[in-house]
TORKOL-4160 file (C-alpha; in steps of 0.2 Angstrom, whole numbers, padded with zeros to 4 digits, m for minus):
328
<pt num="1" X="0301" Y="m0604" Z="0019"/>
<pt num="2" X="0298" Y="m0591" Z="0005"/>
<pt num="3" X="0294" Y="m0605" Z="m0006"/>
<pt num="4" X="0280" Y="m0609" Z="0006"/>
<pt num="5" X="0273" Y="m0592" Z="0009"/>
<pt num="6" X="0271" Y="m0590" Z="m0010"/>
<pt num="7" X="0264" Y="m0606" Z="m0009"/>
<pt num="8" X="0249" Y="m0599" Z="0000"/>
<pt num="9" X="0249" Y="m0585" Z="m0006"/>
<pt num="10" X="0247" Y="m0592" Z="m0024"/>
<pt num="11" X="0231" Y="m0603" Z="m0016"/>
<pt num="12" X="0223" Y="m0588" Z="m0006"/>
<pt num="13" X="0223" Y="m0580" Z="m0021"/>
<pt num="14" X="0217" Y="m0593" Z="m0032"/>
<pt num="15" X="0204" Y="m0597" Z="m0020"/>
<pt num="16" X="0198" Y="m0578" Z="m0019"/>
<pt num="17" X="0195" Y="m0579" Z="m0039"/>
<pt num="18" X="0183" Y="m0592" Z="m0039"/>
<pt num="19" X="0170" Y="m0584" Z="m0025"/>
<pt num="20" X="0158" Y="m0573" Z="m0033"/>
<pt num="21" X="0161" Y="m0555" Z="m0031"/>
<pt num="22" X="0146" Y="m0553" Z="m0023"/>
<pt num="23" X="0153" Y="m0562" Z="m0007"/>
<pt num="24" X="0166" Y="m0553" Z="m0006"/>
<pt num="25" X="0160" Y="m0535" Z="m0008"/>
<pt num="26" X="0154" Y="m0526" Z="0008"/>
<pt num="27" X="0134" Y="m0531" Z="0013"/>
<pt num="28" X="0126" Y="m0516" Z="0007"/>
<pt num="29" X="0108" Y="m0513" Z="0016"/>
<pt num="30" X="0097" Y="m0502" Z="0006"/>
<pt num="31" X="0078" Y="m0498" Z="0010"/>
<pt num="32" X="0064" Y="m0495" Z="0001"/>
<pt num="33" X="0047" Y="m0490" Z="0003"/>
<pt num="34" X="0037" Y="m0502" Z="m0005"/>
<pt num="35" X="0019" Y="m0492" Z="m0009"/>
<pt num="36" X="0017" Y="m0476" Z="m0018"/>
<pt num="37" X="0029" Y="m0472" Z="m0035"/>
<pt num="38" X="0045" Y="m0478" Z="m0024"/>
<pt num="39" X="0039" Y="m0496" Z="m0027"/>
<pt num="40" X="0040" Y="m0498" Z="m0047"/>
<pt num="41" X="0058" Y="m0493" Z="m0045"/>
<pt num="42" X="0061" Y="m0503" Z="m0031"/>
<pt num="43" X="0055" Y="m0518" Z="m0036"/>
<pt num="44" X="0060" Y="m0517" Z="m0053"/>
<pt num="45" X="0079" Y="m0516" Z="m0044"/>
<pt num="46" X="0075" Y="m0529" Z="m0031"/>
<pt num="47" X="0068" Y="m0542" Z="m0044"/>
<pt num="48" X="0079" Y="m0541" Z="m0060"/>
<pt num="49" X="0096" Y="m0540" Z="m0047"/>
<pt num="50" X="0102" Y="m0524" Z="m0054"/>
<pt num="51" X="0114" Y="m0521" Z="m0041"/>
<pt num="52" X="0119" Y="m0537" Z="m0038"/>
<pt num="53" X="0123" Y="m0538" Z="m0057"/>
<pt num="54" X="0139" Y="m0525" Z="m0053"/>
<pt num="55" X="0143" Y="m0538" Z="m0041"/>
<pt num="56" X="0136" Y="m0530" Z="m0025"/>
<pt num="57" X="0129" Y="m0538" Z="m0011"/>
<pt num="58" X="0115" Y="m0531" Z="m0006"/>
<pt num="59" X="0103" Y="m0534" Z="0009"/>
<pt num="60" X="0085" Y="m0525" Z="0002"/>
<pt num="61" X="0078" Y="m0520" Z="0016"/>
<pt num="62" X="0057" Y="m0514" Z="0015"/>
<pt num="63" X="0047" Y="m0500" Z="0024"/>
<pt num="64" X="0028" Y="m0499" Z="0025"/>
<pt num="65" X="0030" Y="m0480" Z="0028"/>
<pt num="66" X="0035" Y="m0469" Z="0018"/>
<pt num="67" X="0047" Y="m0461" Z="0028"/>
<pt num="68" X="0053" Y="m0477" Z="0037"/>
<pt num="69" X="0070" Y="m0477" Z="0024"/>
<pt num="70" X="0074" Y="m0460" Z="0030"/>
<pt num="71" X="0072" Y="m0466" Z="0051"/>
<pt num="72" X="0082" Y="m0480" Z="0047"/>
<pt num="73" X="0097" Y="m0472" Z="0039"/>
<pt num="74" X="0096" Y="m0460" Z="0053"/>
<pt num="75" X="0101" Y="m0473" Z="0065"/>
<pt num="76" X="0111" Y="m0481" Z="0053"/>
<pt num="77" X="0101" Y="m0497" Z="0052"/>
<pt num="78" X="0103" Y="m0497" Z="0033"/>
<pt num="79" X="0117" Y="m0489" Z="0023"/>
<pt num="80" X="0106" Y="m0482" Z="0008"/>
<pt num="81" X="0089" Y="m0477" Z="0008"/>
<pt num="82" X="0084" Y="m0478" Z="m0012"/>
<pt num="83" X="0070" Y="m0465" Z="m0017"/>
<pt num="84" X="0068" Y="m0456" Z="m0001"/>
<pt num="85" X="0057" Y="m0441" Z="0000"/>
<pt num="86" X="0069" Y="m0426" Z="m0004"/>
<pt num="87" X="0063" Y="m0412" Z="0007"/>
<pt num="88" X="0065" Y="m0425" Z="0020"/>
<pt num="89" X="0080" Y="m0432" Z="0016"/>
<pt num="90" X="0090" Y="m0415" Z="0015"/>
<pt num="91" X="0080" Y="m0410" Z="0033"/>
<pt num="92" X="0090" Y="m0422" Z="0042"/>
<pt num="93" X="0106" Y="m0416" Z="0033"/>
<pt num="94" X="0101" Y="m0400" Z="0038"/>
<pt num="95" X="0100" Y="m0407" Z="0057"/>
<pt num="96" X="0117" Y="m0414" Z="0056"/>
<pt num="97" X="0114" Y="m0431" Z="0053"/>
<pt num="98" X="0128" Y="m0438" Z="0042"/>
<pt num="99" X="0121" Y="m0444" Z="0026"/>
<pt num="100" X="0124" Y="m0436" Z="0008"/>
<pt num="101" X="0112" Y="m0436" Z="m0007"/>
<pt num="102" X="0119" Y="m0445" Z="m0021"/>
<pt num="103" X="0106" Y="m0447" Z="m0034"/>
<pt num="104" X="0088" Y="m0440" Z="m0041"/>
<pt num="105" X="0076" Y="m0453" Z="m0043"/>
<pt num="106" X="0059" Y="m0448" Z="m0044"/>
<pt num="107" X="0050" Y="m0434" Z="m0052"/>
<pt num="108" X="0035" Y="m0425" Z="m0042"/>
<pt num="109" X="0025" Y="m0424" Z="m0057"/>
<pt num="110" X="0004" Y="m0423" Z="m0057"/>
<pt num="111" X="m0007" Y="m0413" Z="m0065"/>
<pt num="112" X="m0019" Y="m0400" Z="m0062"/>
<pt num="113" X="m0037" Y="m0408" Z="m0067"/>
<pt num="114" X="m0056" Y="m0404" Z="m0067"/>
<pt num="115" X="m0072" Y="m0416" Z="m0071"/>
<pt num="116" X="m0075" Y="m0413" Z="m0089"/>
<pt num="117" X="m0090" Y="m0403" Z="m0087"/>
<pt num="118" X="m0083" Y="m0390" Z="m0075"/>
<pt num="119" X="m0084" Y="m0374" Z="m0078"/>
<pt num="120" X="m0067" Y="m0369" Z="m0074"/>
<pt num="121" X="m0054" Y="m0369" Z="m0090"/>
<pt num="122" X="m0041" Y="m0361" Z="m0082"/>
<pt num="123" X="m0030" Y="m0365" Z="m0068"/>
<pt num="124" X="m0032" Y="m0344" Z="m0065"/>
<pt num="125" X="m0052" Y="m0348" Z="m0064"/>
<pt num="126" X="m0047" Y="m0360" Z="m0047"/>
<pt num="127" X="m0048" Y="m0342" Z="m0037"/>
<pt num="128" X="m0061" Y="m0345" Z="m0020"/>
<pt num="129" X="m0063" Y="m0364" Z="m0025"/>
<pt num="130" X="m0057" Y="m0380" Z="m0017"/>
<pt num="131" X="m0043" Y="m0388" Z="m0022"/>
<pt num="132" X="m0039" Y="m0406" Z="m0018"/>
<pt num="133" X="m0018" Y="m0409" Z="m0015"/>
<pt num="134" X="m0006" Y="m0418" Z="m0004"/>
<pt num="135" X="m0007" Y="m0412" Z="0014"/>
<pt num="136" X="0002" Y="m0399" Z="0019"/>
<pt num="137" X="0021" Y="m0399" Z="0024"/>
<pt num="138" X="0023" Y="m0411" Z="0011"/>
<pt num="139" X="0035" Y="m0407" Z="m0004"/>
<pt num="140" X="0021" Y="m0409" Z="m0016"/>
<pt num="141" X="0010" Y="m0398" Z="m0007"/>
<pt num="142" X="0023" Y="m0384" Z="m0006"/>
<pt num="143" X="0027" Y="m0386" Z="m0024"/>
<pt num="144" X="0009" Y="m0386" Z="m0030"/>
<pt num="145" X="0005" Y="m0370" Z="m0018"/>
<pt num="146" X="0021" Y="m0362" Z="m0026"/>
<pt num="147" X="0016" Y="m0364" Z="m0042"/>
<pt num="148" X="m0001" Y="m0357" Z="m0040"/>
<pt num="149" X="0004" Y="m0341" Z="m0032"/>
<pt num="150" X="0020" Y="m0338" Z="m0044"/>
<pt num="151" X="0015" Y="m0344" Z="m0060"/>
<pt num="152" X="m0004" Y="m0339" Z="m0059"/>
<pt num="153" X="m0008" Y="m0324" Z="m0044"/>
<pt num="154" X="m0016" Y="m0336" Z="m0033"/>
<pt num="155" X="m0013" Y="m0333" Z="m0015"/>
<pt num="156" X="m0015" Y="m0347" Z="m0002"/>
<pt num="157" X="m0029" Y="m0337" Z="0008"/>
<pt num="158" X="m0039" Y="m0336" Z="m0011"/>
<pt num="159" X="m0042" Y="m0354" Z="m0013"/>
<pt num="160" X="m0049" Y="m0369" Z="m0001"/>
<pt num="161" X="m0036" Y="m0383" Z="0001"/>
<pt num="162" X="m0044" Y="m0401" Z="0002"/>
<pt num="163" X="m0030" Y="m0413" Z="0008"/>
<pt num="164" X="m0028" Y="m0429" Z="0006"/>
<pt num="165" X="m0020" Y="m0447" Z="m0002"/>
<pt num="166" X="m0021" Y="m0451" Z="m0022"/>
<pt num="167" X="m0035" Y="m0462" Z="m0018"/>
<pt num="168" X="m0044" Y="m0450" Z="m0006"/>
<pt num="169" X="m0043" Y="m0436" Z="m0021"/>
<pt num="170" X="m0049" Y="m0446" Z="m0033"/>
<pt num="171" X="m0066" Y="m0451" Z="m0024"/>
<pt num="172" X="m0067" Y="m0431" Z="m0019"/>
<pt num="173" X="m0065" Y="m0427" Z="m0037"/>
<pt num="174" X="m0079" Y="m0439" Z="m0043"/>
<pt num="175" X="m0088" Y="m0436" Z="m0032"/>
<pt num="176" X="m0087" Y="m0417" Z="m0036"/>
<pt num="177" X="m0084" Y="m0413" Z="m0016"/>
<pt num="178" X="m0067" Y="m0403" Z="m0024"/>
<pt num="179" X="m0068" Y="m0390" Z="m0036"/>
<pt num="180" X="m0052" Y="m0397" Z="m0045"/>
<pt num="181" X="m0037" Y="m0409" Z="m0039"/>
<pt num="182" X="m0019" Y="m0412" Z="m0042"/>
<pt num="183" X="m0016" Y="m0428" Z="m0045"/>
<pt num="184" X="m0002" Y="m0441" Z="m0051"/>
<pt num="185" X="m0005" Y="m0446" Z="m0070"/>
<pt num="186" X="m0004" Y="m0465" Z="m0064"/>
<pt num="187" X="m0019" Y="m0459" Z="m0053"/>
<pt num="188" X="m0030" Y="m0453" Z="m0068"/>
<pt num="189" X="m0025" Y="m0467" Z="m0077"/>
<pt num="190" X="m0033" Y="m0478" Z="m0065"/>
<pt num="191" X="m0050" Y="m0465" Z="m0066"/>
<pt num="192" X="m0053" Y="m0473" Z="m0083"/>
<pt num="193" X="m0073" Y="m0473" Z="m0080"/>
<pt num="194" X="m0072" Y="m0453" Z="m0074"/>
<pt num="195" X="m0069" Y="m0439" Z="m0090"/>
<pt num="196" X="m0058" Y="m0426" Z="m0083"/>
<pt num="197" X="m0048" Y="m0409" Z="m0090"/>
<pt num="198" X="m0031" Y="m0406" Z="m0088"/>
<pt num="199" X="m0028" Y="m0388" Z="m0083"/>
<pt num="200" X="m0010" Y="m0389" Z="m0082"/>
<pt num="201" X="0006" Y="m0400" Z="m0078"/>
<pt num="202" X="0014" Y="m0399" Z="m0061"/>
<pt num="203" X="0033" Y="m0401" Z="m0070"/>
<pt num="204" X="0028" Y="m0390" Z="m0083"/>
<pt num="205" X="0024" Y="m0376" Z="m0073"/>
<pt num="206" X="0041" Y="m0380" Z="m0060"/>
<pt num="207" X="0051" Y="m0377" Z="m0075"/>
<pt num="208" X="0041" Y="m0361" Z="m0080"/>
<pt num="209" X="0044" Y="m0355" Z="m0062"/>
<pt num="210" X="0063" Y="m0361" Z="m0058"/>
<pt num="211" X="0068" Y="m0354" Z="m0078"/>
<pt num="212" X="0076" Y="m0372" Z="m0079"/>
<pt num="213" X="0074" Y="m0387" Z="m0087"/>
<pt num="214" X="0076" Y="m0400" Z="m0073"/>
<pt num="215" X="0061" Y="m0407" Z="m0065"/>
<pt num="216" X="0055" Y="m0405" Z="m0047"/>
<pt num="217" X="0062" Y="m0421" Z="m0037"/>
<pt num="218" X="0050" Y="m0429" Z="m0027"/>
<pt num="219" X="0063" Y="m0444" Z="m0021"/>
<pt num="220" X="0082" Y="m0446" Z="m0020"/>
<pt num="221" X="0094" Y="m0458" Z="m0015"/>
<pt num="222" X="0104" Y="m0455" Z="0003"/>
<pt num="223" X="0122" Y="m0461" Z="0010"/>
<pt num="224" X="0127" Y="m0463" Z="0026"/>
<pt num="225" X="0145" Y="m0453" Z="0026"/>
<pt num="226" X="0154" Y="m0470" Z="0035"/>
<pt num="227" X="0148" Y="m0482" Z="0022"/>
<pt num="228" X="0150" Y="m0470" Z="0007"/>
<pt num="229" X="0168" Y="m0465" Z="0014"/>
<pt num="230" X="0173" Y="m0485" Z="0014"/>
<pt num="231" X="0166" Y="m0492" Z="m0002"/>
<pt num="232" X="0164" Y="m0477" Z="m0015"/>
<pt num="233" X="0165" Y="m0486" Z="m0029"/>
<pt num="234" X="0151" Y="m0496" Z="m0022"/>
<pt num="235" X="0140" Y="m0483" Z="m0023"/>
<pt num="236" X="0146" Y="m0478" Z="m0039"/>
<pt num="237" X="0141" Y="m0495" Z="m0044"/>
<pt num="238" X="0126" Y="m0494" Z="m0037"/>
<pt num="239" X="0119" Y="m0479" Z="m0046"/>
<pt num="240" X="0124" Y="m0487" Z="m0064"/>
<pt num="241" X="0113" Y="m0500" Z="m0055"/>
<pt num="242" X="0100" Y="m0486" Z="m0052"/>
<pt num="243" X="0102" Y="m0480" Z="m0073"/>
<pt num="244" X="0103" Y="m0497" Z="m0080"/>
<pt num="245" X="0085" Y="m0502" Z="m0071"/>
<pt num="246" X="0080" Y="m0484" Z="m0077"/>
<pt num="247" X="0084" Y="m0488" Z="m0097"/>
<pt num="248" X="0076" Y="m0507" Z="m0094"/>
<pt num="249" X="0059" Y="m0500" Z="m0086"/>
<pt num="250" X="0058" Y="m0486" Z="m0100"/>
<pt num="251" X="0060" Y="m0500" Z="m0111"/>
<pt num="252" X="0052" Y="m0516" Z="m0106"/>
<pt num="253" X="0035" Y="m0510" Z="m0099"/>
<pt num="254" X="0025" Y="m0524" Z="m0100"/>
<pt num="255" X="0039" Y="m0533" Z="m0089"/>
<pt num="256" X="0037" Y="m0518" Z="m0077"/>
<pt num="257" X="0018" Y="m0522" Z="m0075"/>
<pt num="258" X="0022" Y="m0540" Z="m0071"/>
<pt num="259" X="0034" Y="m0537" Z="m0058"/>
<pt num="260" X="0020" Y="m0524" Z="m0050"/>
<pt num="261" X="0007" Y="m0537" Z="m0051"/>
<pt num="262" X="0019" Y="m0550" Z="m0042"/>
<pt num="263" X="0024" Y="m0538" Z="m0029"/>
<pt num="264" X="0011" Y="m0528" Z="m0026"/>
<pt num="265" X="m0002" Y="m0540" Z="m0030"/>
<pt num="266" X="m0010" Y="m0526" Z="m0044"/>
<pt num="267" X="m0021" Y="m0531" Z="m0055"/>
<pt num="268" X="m0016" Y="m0530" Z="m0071"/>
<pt num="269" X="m0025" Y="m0516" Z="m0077"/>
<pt num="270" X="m0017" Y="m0506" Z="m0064"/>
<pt num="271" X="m0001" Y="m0512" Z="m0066"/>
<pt num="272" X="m0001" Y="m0507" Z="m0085"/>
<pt num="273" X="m0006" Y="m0492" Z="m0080"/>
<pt num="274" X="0007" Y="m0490" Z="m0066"/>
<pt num="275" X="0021" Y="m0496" Z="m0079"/>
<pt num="276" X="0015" Y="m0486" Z="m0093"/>
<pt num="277" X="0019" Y="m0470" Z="m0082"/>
<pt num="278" X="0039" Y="m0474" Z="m0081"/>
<pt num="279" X="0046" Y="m0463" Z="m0091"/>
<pt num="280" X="0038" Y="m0446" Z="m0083"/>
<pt num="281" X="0039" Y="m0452" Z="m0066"/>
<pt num="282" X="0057" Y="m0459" Z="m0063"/>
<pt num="283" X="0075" Y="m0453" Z="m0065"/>
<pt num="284" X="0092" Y="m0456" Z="m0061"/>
<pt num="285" X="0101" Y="m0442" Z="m0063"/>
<pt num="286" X="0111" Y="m0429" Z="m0053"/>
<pt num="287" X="0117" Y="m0414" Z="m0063"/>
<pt num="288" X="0120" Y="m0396" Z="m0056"/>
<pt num="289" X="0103" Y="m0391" Z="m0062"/>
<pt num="290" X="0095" Y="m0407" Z="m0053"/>
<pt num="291" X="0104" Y="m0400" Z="m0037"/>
<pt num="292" X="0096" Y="m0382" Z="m0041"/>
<pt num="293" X="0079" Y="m0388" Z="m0040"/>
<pt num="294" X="0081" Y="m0399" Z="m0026"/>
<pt num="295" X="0089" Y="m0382" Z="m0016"/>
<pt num="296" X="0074" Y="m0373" Z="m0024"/>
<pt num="297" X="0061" Y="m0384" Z="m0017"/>
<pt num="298" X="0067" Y="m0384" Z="0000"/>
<pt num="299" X="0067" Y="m0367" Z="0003"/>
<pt num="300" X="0048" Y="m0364" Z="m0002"/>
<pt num="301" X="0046" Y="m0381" Z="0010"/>
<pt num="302" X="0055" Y="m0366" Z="0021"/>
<pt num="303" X="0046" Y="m0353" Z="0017"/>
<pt num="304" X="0028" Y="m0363" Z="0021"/>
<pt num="305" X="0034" Y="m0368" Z="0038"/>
<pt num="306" X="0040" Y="m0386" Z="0034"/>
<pt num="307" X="0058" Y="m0382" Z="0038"/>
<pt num="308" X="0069" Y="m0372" Z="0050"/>
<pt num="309" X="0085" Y="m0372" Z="0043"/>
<pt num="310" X="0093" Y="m0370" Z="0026"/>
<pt num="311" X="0100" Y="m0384" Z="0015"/>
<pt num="312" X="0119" Y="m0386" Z="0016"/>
<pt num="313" X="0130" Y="m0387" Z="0003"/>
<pt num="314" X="0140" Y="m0402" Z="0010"/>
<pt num="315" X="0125" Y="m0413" Z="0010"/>
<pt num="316" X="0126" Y="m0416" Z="m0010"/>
<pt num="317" X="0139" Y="m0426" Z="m0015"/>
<pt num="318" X="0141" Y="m0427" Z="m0035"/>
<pt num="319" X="0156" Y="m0439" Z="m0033"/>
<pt num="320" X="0149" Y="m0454" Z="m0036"/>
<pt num="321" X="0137" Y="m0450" Z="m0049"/>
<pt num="322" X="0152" Y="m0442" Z="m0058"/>
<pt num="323" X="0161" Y="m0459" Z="m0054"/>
<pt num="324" X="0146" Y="m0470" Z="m0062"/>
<pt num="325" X="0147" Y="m0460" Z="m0079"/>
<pt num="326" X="0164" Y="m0469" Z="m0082"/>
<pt num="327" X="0158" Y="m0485" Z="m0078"/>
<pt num="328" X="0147" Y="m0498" Z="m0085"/>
């Protein structure tokens, strides 16, 4: 009888080493939104099999909207929701749904720009004229608002706010319905035909005003607490999946451009131009300072009306990005 039970056992065992890890690890669901800066990353993860590469099984799951990752992890339709707005992302912690933030992945950068010939040359000089930005509530509107009145005296009843989409900016701006504009440096790369001024740089400034050094986060990735509680070293793999794709895109550009133009359907010009804004756009990080500017944006998303209740602490989770520095 024992012979025979460690007869099977020897064949279970020999039959669970030749399946691929990936079928026996846990289906992980992790969304996406596939437009906007959340797409280069995403798809640069989706198509070179990152994740699956730490022998993860992963089910990628895609939204038309940007905040359709964040709905989704809510009702726990998806277990991750890679680069989901931050401000929103730690509003639904802040409501009591049970996720945690595990990872900063993109960077709110734009810049403050004019037409060539404008007369303004200063972002101070912006006082009583219309300024095209992201609408408000949004974390790029708070942040850009922030900076304005902390860094350079503007209040928001001095100046006109235009709202509006990238693409919606850029026309107002060429068309010189706005006085000036702050837009994504993908965004003016794409203006190649229209000679504009850079007045200032929206990181810059975030670092000037925070006395830090870490960047304001535009996207982060979210847990939900059952699937993190079950499979952390999953997630753990899962961000080294999140740096790996990081270094690759930093260096492999031109294979960044030809994923975009595949799942996108960019042209190539744009895709280049798209790629070639990597490095200042993504991260994947998830330091104490990184933690400190995320806490820092959401109170002035507060302070503007576009919360109501503070960030808590228990929504950042630094374990399994503390996890992923030991692994490979």
């Amino acid at each position: 009888m024992k012979k025979t039970r460690a007869i099977v056992t020897a064949l279970f065992l020999a039959m669970a080493m030749s399946v691929p890890g990936q079928l026996l690890a846990q289906k992980m669901k992790v969304g996406y939104w596939t437009s906007g800066f959340s797409l280069g990353f995403g798809a640069v993860m989706e198509q070179m099999k990152f994740a699956e590469n730490q022998s993860l099984n992963v089910e990628w799951v895609k939204f038309a909207e940007v905040n359709g990752p964040t709905r989704a992890i809510v009702s726990n339709a998806i277990d991750i929701a890679f680069a989901a707005p931050s401000t929103n992302s730690i509003g639904i912690a802040a409501d009591g749904v049970p996720v945690k933030i595990v990872l900063a992945t993109q960077i709110a950068e734009a810049q403050i720009v004019v037409l060539d010939g404008s007369p303004i040359k200063a972002v101070g000089d912006l006082k009583g004229k219309k300024i095209g930005m992201s609408p408000p509530a949004s974390a790029t509107h708070a942040i850009a608002t922030a900076i304005l009145e902390h860094n350079f005296g503007l209040k928001p009843n001095q100046y006109n706010v235009a709202p509006g989409n990238e693409a919606q900016l850029a026309q107002f701006l060429s068309q010189k319905e706005i006085d000036a504009g702050v837009l994504r440096s993908v965004t003016l790369a794409q203006m190649e035909e229209v000679k504009l001024r850079k007045l200032g740089s929206v990181v810059d400034e975030w670092k000037k005003l925070t006395k830090g050094n870490a960047p304001p986060i535009l996207a982060v990735t979210i847990v939900y607490n059952d699937y993190l509680a079950k499979n952390p070293e999953s997630v753990a793999k899962f961000i080294v999946a999140t740096r790996n794709a990081l270094e690759y895109g930093s260096k492999n550009k031109q294979r960044v451009a030809e994923i975009l133009q595949k799942a996108a359907n960019m042209n190539a010009t744009d895709a280049r131009a798209y790629a070639n804004q990597w490095d200042g756009a993504y991260i994947a990080s998830f330091e104490s300072a990184d933690i400190a500017s995320l806490k820092r944006m959401y109170d002035i998303v507060k302070a503007a009306g576009g919360a109501t209740k503070d960030a808590p602490d228990s929504a950042f989770d630094i374990g399994p990005y503390t996890r992923a520095k030991t692994l490979k």
